[in-house]
N, C-alpha and C positions, 0 to 999 in steps of 0.2 A: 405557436401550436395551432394547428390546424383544426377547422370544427367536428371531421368524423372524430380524430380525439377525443376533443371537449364532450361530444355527444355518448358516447361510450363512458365516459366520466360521470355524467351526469345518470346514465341506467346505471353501473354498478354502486354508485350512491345510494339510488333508490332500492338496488336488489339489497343492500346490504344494510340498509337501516329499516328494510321491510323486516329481513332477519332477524334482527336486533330488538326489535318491537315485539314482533310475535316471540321470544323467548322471556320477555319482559313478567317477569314471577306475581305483580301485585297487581290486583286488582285497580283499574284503570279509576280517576276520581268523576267524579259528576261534580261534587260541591267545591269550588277553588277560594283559599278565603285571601283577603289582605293584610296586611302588617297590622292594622286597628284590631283584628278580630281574635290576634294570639297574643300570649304574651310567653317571656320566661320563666318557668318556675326555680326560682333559687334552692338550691341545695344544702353544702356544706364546706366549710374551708378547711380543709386538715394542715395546712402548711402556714405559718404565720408572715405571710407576705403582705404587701401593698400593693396597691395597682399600680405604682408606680413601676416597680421590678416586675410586670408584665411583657410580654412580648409581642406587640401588635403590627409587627411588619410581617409580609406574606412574599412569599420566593415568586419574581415569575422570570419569564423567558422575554427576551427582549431581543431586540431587533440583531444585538451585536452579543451581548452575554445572558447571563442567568445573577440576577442582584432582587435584594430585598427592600420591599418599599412600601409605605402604610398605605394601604389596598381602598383608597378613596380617590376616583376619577372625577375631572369633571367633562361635563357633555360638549358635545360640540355645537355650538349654539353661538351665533353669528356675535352677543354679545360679551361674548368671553373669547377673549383673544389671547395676545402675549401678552400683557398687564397679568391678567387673570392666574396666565402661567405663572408669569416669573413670584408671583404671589404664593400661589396655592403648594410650589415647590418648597418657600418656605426653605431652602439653602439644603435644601436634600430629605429635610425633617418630615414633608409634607406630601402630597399627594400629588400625583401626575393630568396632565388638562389632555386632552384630546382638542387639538385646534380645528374652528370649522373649517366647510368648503363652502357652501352656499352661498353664490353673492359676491365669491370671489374669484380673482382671475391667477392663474398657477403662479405669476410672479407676487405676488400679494401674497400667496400660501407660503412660498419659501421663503420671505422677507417676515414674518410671522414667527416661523422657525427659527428663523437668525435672531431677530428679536426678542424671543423668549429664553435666551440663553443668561446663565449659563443655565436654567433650567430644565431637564430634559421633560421633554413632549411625546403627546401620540400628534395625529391628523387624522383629519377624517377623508375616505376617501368613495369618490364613487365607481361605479362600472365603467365608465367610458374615460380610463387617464390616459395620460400620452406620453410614449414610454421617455422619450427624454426629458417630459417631466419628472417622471417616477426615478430617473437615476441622478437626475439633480437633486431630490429629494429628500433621496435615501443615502446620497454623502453628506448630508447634514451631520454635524457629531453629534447632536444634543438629540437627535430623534432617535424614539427607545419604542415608539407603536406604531401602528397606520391600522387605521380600523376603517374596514368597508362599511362603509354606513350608507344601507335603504331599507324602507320598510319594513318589508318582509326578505330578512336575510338566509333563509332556507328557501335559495333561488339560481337556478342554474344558471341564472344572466350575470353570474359572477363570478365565474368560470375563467374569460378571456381575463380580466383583471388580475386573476390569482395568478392564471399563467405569465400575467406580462411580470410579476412579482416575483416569482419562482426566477424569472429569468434573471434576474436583477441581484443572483445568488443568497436569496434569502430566503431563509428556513424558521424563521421562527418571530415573535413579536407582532404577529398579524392578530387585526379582533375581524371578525366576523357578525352579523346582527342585523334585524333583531329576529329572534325566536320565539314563539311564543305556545308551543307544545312539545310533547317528545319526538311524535315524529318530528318538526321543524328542528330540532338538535341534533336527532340521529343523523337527519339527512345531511344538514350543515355539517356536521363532525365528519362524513366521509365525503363529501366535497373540500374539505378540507384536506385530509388524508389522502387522498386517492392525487391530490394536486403536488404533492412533496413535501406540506408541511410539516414538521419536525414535532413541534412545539405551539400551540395555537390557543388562541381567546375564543369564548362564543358568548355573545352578548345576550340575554334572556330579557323580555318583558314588550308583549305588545300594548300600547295603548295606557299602561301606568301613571305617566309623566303627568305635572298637577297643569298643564298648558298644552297638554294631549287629548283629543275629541276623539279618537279614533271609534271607539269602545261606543260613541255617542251617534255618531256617522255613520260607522259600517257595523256595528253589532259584531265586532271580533277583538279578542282578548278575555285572558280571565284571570284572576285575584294571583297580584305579585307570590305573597310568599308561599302559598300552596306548589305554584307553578314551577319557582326553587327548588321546593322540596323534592318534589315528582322526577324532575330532570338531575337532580343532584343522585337520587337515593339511584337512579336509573343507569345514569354516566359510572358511579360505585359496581354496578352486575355488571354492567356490561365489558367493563375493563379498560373506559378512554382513559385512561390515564395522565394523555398528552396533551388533551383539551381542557384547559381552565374556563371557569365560569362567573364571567363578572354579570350582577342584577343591575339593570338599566330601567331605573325611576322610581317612581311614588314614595318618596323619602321624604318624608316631612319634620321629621326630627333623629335626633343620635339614635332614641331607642329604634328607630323603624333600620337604620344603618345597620344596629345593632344585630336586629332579628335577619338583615338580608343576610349579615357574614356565616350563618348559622350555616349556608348552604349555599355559597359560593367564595370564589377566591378573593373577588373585588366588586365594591359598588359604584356605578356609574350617575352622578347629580348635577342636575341644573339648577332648580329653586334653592335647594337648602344652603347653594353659596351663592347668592343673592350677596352683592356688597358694595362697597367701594371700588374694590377692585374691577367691577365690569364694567366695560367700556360706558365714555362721557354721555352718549347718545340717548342710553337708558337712566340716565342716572337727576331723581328729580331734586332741585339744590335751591332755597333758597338762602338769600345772604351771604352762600358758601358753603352754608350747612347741607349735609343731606339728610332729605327729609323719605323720599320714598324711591321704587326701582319700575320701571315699565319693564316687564318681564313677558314675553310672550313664545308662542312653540312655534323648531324649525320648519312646521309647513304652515305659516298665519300669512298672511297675505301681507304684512310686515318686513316678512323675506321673500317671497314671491312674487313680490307686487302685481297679484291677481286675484279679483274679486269676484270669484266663481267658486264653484264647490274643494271646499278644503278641508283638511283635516288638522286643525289647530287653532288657538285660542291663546288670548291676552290677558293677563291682572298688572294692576298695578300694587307695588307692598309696600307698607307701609311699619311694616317687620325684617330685618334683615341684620344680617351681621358686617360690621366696618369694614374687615378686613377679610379677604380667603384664609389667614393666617386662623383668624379667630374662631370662622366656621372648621377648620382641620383641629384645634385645638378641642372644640366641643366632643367632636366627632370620638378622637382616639381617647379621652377624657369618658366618654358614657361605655365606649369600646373597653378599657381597661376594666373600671367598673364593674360591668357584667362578668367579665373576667371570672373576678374572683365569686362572684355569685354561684357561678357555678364549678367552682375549684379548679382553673385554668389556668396555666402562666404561659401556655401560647396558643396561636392560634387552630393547630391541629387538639391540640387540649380542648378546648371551646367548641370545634365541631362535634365532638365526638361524645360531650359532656352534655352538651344542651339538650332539652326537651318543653316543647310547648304545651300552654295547656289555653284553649276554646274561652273566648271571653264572652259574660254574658250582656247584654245590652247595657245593664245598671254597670258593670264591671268596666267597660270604656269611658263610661262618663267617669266614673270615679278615680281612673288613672288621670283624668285631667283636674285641674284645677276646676271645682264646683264649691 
């Protein structure tokens, strides 16, 4: 695809999520809060169920079909690999990894993919691929996403990318990210559209992630679940339909998972599956035992290996779960749960049910153990 193309692509994006903005009914927010500052208020069960006989798998669009899968990603982050996959897959029961790119070379990417079978994958991918990579890639059988992962994913430098994708006869199972406003969604949702996609992800959340500076660095980003809320209640007026919305970060426990599904299709994590399962490099062992996780963010100088101005940061935990199996287990375990809190046996039940209510300072501590 040639660039007057791509460039004509990229204004009617813009003219068309200008549109979209300016028809937008609700008063725009100033205040954006985080999953700590809301919670849910429980309701009523009129139906005598368990959480068990809940329903916590969510439909999406995948790269070859349309199948149902418990809507917990994990991120792409150099120390979660195929291990991590073939873990977090959990034999179909579990949630999907998004494999990294950074740091590696395209034969390591697809050797990853192969590796992580039988469990299906996303990848992450950047703006500059090389298309006989991108077609060896994507005859993979087990790859079900490819998610364009940079910064700021409401950017037209991602244009030649989707094109080389498009060519590659695929119409659907692409993530897009990150966004971190309306306009940034609008505009991503019709560079998406306007490129031939079918069916498409938009990944939501600048600067969230607990190994994320951004917010610290550049003074950009604002409070995860508000930010859901605003682009969710937004993407409902406006009529995308075709665009799902997975939350990318600041998940620090089930119930924060909890509140992101409230207003999107899937959430995307790197701390909270913190385990055994990530790769040996991270992982601190004495005896044999493991004792802690060196966990750090994909731009720390760790992945970079540059010691100049960065946007990302390092902890070591000291808290973590054994297994990907066991963090997926918690996860759909607080998910079902809530559930029935607010009279749900699936997940469109649950969006439609839920309402939050403003916690007050004393009211955060006291969800915690004090």
């Amino acid at each position: 695809m040639n660039t007057e193309i791509l460039d004509q692509i990229s204004l009617e994006a813009l003219e068309q999520a200008q549109t979209a903005i300016a028809a937008y009914p609700y008063p725009r927010l100033e205040t954006y809060y985080t999953f700590a500052d809301k919670s849910i208020i429980p309701t009523f069960l009129t139906k005598p169920f368990s959480r068990s006989q809940v329903g916590t798998r969510q439909l999406f669009y995948t790269l070859r079909a349309s199948e149902e899968i418990f809507p917990a990603f994990g991120a792409s982050m150099s120390m979660m690999r195929s291990r991590f996959a073939r873990d977090v897959w959990d034999e179909g029961s579990g949630g999907v990894h998004i494999l990294p790119r950074v740091g590696l070379s395209d034969a390591q990417r697809i050797a990853d993919v192969q590796a992580s079978a039988p469990a299906q994958v996303g990848v992450a991918l950047g703006i500059s691929e090389d298309e006989t990579f991108l077609a060896e890639l994507f005859a993979q059988p087990n790859l079900a996403f490819a998610s364009i992962d940079i910064a700021h994913g409401a950017n037209a430098a991602v244009l030649p990318v989707l094109a080389k994708i498009r060519q590659q006869g695929i119409e659907s199972g692409i993530m897009l990210g990150n966004v971190g406003s309306l306009e940034g969604f609008a505009y991503a949702y019709w560079l998406m559209k306007l490129s031939g996609f079918k069916h498409f992800i938009i990944k939501v959340g600048v600067g969230p992630g607990s190994v994320c500076t951004t917010r610290i660095n550049t003074g950009v980003g604002v409070g995860q679940l508000s930010l859901l809320e605003e682009i969710y209640r937004f993407r409902g007026g406006a009529g995308y339909t075709d665009a799902q919305i997975i939350s990318d970060g600041g998940v620090n426990s089930a119930g924060d998972f909890v509140k992101a599904m409230a207003y999107s299709e899937g959430v995307m994590m790197g701390k909270f599956f913190a385990s055994g399962s990530f790769e040996d490099e991270v992982l601190i062992k004495k005896d044999g035992r493991l004792e802690g996780i060196h966990l750090y963010g994909m731009a720390s100088s760790l992945v970079t290996e540059k010691r100049n101005y960065i946007e990302g940061s390092s902890q070591t935990l000291r808290a973590f779960h054994h297994t990907a199996q066991e963090a997926v287990s918690r996860l759909r375990e607080g998910l079902q749960s809530a559930m029935t809190y607010v009279n749900a046996t699936n997940l469109n039940e649950f969006r439609g049910n839920v309402r939050f209510a403003l916690n007050s300072a004393a009211a955060i501590t006291e969800a915690g153990v004090h």
